[in-house]
DRENFIPA-907670 format. One record per residue (C-alpha): x, y, z negated; residue number from 1. Coordinates in Angstrom, 1 decimal, padded with zeros to 4 digits, always signed. Layout:
// DRENFIPA-907670
      xx      yy      zz    n
       X       Y       Z  NUM
...
This chain:
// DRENFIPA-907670
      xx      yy      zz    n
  +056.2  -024.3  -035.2    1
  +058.6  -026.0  -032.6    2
  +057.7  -027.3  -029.5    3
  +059.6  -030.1  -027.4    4
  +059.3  -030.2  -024.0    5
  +060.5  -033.0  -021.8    6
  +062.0  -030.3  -019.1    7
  +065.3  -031.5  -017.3    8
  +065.7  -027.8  -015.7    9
  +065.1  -024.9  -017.4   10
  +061.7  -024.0  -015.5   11
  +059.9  -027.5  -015.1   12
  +056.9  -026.7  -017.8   13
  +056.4  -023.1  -017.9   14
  +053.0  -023.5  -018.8   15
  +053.4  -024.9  -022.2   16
  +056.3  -022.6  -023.0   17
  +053.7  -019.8  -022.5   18
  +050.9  -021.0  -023.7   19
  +052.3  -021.3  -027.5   20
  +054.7  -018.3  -026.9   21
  +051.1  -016.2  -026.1   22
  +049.8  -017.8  -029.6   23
  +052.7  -016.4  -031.6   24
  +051.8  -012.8  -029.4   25
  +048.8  -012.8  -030.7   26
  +049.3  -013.3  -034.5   27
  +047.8  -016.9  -033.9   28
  +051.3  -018.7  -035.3   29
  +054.0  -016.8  -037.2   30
  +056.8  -018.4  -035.1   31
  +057.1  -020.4  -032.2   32
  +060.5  -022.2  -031.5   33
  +061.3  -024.2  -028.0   34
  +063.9  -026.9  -027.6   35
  +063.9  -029.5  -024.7   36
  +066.2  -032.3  -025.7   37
  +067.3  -033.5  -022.0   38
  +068.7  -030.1  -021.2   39
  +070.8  -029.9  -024.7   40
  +071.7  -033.7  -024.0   41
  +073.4  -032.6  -020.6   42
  +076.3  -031.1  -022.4   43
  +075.9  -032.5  -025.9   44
  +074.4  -035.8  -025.5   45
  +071.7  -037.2  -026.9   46
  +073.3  -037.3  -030.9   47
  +074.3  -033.9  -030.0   48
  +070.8  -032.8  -028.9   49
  +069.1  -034.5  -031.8   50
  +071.1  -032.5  -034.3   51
  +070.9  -029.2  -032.3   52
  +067.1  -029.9  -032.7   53
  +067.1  -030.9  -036.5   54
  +068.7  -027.8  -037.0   55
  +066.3  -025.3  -035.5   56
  +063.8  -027.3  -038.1   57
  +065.8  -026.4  -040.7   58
  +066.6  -022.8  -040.0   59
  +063.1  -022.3  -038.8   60
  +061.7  -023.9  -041.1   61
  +059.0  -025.5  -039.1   62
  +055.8  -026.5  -040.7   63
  +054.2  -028.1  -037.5   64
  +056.1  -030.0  -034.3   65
  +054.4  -030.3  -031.3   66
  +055.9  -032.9  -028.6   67
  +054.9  -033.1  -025.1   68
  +055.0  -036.5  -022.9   69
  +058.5  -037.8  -024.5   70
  +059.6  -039.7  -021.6   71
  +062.4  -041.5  -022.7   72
  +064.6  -039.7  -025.0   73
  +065.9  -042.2  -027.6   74
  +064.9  -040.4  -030.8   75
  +065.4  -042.7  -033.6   76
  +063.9  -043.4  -037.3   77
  +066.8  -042.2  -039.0   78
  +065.7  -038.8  -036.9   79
  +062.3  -038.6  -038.3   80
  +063.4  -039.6  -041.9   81
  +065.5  -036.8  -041.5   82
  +063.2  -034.0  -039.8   83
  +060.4  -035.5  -042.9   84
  +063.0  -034.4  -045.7   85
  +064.2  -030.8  -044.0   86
  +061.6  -028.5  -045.2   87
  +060.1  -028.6  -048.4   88
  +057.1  -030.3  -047.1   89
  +057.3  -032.6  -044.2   90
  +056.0  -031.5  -040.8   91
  +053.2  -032.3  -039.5   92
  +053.8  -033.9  -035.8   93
  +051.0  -033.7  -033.1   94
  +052.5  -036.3  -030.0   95
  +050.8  -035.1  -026.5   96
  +050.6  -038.3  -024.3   97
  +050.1  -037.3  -020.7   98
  +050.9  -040.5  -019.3   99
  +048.2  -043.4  -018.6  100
  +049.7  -046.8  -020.1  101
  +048.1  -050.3  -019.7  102
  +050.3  -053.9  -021.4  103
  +051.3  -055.3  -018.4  104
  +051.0  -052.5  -015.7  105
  +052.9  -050.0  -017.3  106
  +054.4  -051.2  -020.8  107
  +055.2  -048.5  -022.9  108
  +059.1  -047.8  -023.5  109
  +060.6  -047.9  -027.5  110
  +060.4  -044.0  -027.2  111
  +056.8  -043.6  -026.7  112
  +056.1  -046.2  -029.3  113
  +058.0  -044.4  -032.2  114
  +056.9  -041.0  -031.7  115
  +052.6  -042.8  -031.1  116
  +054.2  -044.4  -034.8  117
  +055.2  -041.4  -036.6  118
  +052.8  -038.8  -035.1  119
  +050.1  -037.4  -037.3  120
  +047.9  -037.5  -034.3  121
  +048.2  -038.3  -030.8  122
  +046.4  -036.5  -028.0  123
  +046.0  -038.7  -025.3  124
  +044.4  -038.1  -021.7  125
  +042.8  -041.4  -021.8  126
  +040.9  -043.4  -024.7  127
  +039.2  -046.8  -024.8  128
  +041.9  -049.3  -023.8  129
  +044.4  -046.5  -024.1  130
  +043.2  -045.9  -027.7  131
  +043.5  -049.4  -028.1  132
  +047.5  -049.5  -027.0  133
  +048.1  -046.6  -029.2  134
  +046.9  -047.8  -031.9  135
  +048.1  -051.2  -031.8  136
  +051.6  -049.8  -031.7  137
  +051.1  -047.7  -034.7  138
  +049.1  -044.4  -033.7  139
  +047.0  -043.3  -036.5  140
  +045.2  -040.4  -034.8  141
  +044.2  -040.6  -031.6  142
  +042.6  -038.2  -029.4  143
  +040.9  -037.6  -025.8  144
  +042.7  -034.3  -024.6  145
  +042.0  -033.1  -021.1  146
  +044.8  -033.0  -018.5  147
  +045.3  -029.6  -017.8  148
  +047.1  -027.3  -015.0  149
  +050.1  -024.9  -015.5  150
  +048.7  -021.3  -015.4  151
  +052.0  -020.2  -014.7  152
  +052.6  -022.3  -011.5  153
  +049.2  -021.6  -010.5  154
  +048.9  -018.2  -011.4  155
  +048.2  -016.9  -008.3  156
  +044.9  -019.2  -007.6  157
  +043.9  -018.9  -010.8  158
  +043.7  -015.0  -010.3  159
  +041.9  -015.2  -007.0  160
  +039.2  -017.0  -005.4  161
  +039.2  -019.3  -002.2  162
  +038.3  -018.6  +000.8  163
  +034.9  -019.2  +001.5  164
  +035.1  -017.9  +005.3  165
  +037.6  -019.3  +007.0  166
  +038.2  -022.4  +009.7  167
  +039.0  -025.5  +007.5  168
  +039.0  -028.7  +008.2  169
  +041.4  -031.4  +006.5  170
  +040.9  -033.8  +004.0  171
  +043.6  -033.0  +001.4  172
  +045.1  -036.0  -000.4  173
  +048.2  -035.4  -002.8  174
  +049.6  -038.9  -004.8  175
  +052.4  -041.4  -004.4  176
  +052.1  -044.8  -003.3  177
  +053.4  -047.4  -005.5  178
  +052.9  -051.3  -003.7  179
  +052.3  -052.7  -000.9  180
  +048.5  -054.0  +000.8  181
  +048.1  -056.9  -001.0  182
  +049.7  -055.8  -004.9  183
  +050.9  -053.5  -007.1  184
  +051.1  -054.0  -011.1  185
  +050.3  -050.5  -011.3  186
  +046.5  -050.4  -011.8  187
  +044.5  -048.6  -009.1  188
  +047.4  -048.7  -006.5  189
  +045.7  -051.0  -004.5  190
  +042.5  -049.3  -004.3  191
  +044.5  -045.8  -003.6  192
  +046.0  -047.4  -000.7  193
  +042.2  -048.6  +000.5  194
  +041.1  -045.3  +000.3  195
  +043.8  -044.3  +002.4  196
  +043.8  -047.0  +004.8  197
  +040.2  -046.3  +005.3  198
  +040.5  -042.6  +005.9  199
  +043.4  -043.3  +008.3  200
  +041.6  -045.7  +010.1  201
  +038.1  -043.0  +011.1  202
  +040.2  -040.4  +013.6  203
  +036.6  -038.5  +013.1  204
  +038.5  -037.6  +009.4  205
  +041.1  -035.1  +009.7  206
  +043.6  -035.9  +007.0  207
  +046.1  -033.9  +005.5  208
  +048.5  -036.5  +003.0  209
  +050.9  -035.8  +001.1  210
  +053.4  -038.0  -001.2  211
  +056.0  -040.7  -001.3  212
  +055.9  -043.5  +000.5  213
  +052.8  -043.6  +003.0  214
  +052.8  -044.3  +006.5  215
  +050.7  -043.6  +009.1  216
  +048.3  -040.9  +010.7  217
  +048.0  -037.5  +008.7  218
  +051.1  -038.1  +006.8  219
  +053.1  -034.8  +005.7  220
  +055.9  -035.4  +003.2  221
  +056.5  -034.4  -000.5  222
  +055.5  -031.4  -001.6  223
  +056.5  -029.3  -005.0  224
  +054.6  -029.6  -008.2  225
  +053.8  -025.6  -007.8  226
  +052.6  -025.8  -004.5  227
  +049.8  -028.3  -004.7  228
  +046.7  -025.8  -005.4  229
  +048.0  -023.7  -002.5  230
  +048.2  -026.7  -000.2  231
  +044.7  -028.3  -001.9  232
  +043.4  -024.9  -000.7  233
  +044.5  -025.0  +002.4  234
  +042.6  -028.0  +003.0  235
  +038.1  -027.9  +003.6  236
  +038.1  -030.9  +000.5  237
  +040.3  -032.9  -002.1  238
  +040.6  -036.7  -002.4  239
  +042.0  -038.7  -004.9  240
  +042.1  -042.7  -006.6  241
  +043.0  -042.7  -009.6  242
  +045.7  -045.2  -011.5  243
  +044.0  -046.7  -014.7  244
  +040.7  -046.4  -013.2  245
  +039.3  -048.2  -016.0  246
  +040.2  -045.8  -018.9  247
  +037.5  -044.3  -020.4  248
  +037.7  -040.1  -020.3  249
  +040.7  -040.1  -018.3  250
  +041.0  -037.4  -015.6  251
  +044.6  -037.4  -013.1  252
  +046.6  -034.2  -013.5  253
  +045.2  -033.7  -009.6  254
  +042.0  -033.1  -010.5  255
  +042.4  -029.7  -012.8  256
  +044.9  -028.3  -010.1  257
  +042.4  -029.0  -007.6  258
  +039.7  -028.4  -009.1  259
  +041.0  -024.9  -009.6  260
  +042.5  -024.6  -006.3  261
  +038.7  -023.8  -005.0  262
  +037.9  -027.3  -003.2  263
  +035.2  -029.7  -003.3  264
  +037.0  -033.0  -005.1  265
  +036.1  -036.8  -004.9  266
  +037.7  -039.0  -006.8  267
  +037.2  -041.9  -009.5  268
  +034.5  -042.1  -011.6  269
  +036.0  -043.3  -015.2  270
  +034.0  -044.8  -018.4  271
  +033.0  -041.9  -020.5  272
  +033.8  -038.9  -018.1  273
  +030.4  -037.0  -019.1  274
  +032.4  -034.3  -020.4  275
  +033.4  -033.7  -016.7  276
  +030.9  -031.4  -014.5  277
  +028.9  -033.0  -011.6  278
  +028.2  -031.8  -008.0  279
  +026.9  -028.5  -009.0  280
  +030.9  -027.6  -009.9  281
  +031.9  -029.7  -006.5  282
  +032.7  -033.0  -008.4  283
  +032.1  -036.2  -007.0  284
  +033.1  -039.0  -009.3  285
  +032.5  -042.3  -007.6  286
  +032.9  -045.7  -008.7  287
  +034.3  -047.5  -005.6  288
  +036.9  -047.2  -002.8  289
  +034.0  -047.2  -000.4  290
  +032.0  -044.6  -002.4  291
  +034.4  -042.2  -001.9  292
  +035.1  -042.7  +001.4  293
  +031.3  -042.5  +002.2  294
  +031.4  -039.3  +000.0  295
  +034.0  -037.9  +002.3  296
  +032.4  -038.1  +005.1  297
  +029.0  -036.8  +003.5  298
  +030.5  -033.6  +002.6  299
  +032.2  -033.4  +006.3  300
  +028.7  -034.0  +007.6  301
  +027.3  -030.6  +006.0  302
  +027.5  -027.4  +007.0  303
  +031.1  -025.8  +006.4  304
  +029.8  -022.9  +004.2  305
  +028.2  -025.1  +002.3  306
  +031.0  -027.3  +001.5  307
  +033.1  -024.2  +001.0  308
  +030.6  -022.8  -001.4  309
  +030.8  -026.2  -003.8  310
  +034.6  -025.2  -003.6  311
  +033.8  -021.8  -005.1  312
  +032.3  -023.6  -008.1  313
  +034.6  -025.9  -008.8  314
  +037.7  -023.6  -009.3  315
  +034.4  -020.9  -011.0  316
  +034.5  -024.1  -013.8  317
  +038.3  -024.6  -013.7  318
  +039.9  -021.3  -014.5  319
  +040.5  -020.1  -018.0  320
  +038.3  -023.4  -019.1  321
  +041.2  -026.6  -018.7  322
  +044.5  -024.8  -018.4  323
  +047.5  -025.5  -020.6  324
  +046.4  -022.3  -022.6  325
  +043.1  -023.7  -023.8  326
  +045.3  -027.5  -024.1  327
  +047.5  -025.6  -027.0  328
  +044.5  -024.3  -028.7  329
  +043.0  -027.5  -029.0  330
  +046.2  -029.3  -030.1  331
  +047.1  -027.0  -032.7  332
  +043.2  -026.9  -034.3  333
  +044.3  -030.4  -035.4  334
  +046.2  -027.9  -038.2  335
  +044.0  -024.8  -037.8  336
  +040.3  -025.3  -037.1  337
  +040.1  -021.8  -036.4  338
  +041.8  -021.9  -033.2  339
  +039.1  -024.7  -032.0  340
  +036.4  -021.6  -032.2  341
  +038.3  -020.2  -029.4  342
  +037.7  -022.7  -027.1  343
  +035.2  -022.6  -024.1  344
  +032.4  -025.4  -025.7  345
  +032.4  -027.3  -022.1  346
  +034.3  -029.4  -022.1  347
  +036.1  -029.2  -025.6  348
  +033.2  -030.0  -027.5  349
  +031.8  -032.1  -025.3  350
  +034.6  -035.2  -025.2  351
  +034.3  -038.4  -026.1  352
  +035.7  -039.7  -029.5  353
């Protein structure tokens, strides 16, 4: 198999490159190739990279292509007619869409739409209106995957536990800001900035945000993609409002490396998230700005230990359950059934179709 990566630097997705490398390790593939087109295309450009990548197929002889999030690179149909007629059979291509797309708040680029066309099937971290776009655009194949976290960026809180003794306080909050107070055509902006607002505006709330663009009290600057579970767990809970609030089974890419980073988590509640755990695993999915900042100041209003405890579950659920090691298994059962029995049954039985 070959797997494409959207990586600019050698480094930026080191847990996908594992997670299939730890496949071929284990006798579950026979080969596992890697390529990431935007590296090659830095001192070959992008026919150059193409080529480079058609000839691994070749050499390799690559039954199965697995692509993750393709961004932008301008692939072309001539390309897939030519990577179809390289090996005596054509491969079979499994497209990982990590993005959230809607028609007018975030159209999809000619990219995206080719590889949705020419994909086998598409694993997508949203369905229902998602499902929708994808298949309106030529996706024959579409289905819910979970957003997962990088067990190599995260290794080190997914190999301990949080603290459960210790004096925290803050409300964590990692995400950008895209708008202004009164619109945004990026769905669920304007309610992120509410539940920010709001939070700013209660001093009782001590508020620890971090991203682009906000203003105001408890703001803390950018912070690296690796560092997020360490500064989640730094924090006493986790806060989010998602983008695309209405897609059905969607989950952000916050909520695994949060969940796993040993915090009680609010955020939104999405159609069809009954795959998702509840309370019990420290949770909270609500379905309004105001229900999660009410939610927020609940959990602030019990007793610390207990909070901390609800913490202790969540990341109990996350580990070794949604990481991108359990993500490749589930992508490459589309080929190999096998590989699904390997899978923890909650959640990968349990999503939505």
């Amino acid at each position: 198999m070959l797997l494409l990566t959207n990586e600019h630097a050698d480094g930026d997705h080191p847990g996908h490159r594992d997670a299939f490398a730890r496949l071929l390790k284990d006798g579950s593939v026979q080969d596992v190739a890697w390529a990431a087109p935007n590296m090659i295309a830095t001192t070959k450009g992008v026919s150059g990279a193409l080529h480079e990548v058609l000839e691994v197929v070749r050499g390799r002889r690559s039954n199965v292509i697995v692509q993750m999030t393709t961004h932008d690179f301008p692939v072309t149909k001539d390309w897939f007619d030519a990577v179809a007629s390289s090996t005596p059979s054509p491969p079979v291509l499994l497209a990982w869409e990590g993005d959230a797309w809607s028609r007018w708040g975030k159209p999809i680029n000619p990219t995206t739409e080719l590889w949705w066309r020419r994909a086998d099937a598409v694993f997508s971290v949203a369905i229902g209106a998602q499902r929708n776009l994808i298949q309106r655009h030529g996706g024959r194949d579409v289905r819910l995957v979970v957003n997962t976290y990088d067990h190599i960026r995260h290794q080190r809180e997914e190999a301990t536990e949080p603290d459960t003794s210790g004096d925290y306080r803050d409300v964590v909050m990692i995400a950008n800001w895209w708008g202004n107070r009164f619109y945004s055509r990026l769905p669920g902006a304007r309610q992120r900035g509410q539940l920010v607002r709001r939070i700013q505006k209660d001093t009782s709330i001590p508020l620890a945000l971090y991203g682009l663009n906000w203003t105001g009290r408890g703001v803390r600057g950018t912070i690296p993609a690796e560092e997020q579970a360490a500064v989640a767990r730094a924090g006493l809970i986790t806060a989010n409002w998602d983008h695309f609030p209405r897609h059905a089974g969607f989950s952000s890419n916050r909520l695994s490396v949060q969940l796993l980073a040993g915090r009680p988590h609010v955020t939104t509640l999405h159609p069809s998230s009954d795959w998702l755990p509840g309370p019990e695993a420290g949770l909270f999915l609500e379905p309004t700005v105001e229900d999660a900042f009410l939610r927020i100041r609940e959990l602030l209003a019990r007793p610390k230990e207990e909070v901390l405890e609800l913490g202790l579950s969540a990341h109990r659920w996350a580990r070794h359950r949604i990481s991108d090691r359990e993500l490749a298994l589930y992508m490459l059962g589309a080929v190999d059934e096998r590989l699904l029995r390997r899978l923890p049954g909650d959640p990968w039985s349990r999503l939505p179709s």
